[in-house]
N, C-alpha and C positions, 0 to 999 in steps of 0.2 A: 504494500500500500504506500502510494507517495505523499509528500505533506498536502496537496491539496487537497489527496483525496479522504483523508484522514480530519485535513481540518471540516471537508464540510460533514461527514458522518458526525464529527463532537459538535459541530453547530447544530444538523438537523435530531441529534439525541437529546442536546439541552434545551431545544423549543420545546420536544414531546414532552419532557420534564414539567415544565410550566405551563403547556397546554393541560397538562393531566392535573395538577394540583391546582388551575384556576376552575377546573372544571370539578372537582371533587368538596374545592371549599364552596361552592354554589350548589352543592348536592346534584349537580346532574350525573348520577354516577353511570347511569349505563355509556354513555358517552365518554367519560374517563374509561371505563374498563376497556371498551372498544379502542381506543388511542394507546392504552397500556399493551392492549392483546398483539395489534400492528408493531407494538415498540419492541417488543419479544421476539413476534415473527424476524425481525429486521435483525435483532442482537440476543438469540436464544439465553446467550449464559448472561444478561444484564440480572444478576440477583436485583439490583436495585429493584428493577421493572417487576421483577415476580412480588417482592414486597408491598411495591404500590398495588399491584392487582390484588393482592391479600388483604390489604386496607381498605380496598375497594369494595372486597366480596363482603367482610365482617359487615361492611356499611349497611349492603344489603342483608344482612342476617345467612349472607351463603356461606354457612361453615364449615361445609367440607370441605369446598373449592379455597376455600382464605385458609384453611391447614396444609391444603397440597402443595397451592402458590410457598405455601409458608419455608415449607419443605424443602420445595426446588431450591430456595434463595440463602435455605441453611447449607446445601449441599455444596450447589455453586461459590459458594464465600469462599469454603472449607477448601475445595479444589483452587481455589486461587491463594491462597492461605498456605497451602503444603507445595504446589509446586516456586511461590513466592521464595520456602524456607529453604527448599532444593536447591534454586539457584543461587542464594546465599552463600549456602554451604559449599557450592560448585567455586564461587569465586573467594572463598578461603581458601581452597584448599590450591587457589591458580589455576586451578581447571577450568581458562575459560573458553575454551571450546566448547563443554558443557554447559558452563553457565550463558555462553549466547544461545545455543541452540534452545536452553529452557526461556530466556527472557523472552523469545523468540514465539513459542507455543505459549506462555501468559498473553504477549498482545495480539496473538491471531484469534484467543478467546476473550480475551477483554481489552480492547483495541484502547481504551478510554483511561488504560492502569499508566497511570505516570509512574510512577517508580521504575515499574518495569521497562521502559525508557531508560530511563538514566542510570540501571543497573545492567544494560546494554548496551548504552554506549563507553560506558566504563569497560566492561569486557571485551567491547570491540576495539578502543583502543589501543588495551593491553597487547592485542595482537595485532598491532599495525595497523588494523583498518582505518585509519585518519576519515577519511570521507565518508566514509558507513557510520562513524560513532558520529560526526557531527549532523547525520538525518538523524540518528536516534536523539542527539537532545532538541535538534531542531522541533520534533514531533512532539516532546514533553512539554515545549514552548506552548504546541498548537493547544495541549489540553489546559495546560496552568500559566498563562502569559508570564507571572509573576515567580515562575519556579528560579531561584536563585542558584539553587543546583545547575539544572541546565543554564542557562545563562552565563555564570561562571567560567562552565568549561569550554562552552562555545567562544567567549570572549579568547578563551586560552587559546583554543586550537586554532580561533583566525588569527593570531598573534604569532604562536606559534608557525603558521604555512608560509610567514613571510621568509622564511629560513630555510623551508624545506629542498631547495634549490639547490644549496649549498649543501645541505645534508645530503642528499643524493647523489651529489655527483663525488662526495667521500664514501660513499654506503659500502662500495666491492670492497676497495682498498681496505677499510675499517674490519672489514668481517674477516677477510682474511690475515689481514696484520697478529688482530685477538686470535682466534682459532688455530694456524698452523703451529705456533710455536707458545703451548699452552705452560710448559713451564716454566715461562717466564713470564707470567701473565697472575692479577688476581684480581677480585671484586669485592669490594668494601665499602659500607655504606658510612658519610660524611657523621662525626658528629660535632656537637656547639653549634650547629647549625646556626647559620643568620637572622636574628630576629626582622620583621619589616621585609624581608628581602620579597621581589617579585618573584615570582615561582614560575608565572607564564612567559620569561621569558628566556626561560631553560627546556631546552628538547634532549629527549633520548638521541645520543650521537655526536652531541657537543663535545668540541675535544676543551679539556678545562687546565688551568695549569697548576702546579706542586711549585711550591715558597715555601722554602728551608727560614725557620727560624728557632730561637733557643730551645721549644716546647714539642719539635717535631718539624710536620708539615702541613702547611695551610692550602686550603683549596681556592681558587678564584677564577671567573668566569671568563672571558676575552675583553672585555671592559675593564679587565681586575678588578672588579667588585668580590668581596669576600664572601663565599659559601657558606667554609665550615672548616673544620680541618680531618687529617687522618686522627684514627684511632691514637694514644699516645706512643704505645708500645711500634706500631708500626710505623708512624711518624719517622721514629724517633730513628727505626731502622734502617728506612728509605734516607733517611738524608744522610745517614753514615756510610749508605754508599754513593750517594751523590757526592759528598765531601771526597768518596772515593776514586772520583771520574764515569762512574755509573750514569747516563742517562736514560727516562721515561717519559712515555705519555699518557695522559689518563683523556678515558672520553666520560661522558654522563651516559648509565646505561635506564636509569630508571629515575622520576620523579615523579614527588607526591605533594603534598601541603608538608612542612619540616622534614620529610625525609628525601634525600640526595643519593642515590648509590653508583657509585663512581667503576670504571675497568682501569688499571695501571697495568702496565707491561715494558719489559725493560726493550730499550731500542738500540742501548748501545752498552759492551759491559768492558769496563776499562780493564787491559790485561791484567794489574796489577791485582784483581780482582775475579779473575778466570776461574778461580777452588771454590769462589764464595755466590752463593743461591740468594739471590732476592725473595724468591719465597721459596721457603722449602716446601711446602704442601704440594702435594702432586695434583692439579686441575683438573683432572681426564674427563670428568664430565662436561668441559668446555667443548670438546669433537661432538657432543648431541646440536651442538646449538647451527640453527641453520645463520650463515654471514647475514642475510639479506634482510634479519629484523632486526640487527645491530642498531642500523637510524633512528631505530624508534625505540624498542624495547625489548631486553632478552628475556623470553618467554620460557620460560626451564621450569615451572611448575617449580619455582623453588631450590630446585640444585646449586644454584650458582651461590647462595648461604647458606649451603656445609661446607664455609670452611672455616680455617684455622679464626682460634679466640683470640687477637693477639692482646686482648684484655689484661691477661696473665702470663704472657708470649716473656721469657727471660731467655730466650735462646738468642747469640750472637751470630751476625752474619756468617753463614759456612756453615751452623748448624743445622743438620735437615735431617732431626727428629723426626720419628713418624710422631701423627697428633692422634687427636679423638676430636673430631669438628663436633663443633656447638649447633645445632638448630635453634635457630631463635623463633617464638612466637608469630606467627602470622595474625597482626590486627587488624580488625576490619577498618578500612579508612574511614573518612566521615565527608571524602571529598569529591564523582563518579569518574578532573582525573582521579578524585577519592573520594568519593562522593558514597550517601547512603545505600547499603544494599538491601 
């Protein structure tokens, strides 16, 4: 369904709306019930509609039919209710392939459910689709003009496409850079994060740059504006081999409302430094990841954080300890690009 056709279906739904309730509070009820019965025909699962027609029937004393209608509109809720909670849980767990094809089956049976918009085009997104997630909050628009959710991220992603140019014509090079030569490669997400800072003006694929100072290493965007910094332990690592003649580059591979997660990979490793591993953890799970959603966002259902803690990290450059990778907590954002689900 495209946004026009969609805006006029929510236009001609919210007329029957108020044609039925000017028609119900004037007691002409058969005439409501008839406008109700058409509004059903047209949108079978509108529990709404089945409830008004059960208001309708009570009216007339039809109390079988105002328990059936009753029924239908308990059921129908309940079905929107549990496949709602489904996609949720689909887009904790990053499965969003799942959880688009479920937002997906929500609006083909309740075309009118805004969340479920903006809980697919967050999912859509997440998987690159730039153009497909901005019809999905377009369409959330169509239902609630005033949805700040949608709005928000639509504001972001036109902001964001001024860039996408540039991003592109990096996309090969970037995927293959990360990917072939994974043991020199790692993913960590930014913390101190910048308070105030604009968010929409950061995409997945940004290459960002590393600032040695006494505390480690600070992140900052091509404007040098400040991010955040690395973790301390890791900071503190990276610049001991920078101070070694080591050089990196980091891109942005994910962003959210305060959270940044950045890819660092070594480009150059100074002889005097040939015995010694920038990261000892072994990456392997970076060969899953396909080059070509680098631009936007590495989609790994989560693989890409198991890795090393460097929280409690006391190992010195050269030491390549096996670890026990940390999984950290998947939280649900608050914003659909993190928006509610």
């Amino acid at each position: 369904m495209n946004i026009k056709e969609l805006s006029n279906k929510i236009a001609l739904r919210k007329e029957k709306f108020l044609e039925i309730n000017a028609l119900f509070n004037s007691k002409s009820f058969e005439d409501a019930e008839q406008i109700a019965l058409d509004l059903i025909h047209e949108y079978p699962n509108d529990f709404q509609a089945h409830l008004l027609i059960s208001k309708i029937c009570f009216a007339q004393d039809k109390t079988s039919e105002a328990q059936l209608y009753s029924h239908n509109a308990s059921m129908l809720e309940k079905s929107l209710k549990d496949q709602t909670r489904q996609s949720i849980e689909f887009a904790m767990q990053s499965d969003w392939v799942n959880a688009i094809e479920t937002n997906k089956m929500i609006i083909n049976s309740f075309p009118w459910e805004l969340e479920a918009y903006n809980r697919l085009g967050k999912a859509l997104l997440e998987r690159g689709n730039r153009n497909e997630s901005l019809t999905a909050f377009e369409s959330a628009l169509i239902i609630s003009p005033t949805s700040k959710i949608a709005q928000k991220n639509i504001d972001r992603l036109q902001k964001s496409s001024k860039n996408q140019t540039n991003i592109g014509s990096q996309s090969q090079n970037l995927g293959q850079a990360f990917i072939q030569e994974t043991g020199k490669t790692c993913v960590t997400k930014l913390v101190n994060i910048t308070t105030g800072f604009d968010f929409s003006s950061l995409i997945s694929g940004h290459q960002v740059n590393l600032n040695q100072n006494e505390r480690g290493i600070s992140i900052s965007d091509q404007n040098n504006s400040k991010l955040g910094n690395l973790e301390p332990k890791l900071g503190m690592r990276l610049s001991r081999m920078i101070s070694g003649g080591n050089e990196y580059q980091a891109n942005i591979t994910h962003v959210s409302e305060n959270n940044i997660q950045i890819i660092i990979r070594e480009t150059f490793k100074h002889p005097s430094q040939s015995l010694k591993s920038s990261f000892p953890a072994k990456i392997e799970m970076m060969n899953d990841i396909s080059g070509q959603m680098i631009p936007y966002e590495i989609n790994d259902g989560g693989k890409l954080m198991d890795l090393k803690d460097w929280s409690d990290d006391d190992t010195e450059s050269g030491d390549d300890t096996v670890f026990t990778p940390r999984i950290p907590q998947l939280i649900a954002d608050k914003s659909p690009l993190d928006d509610d689900f």
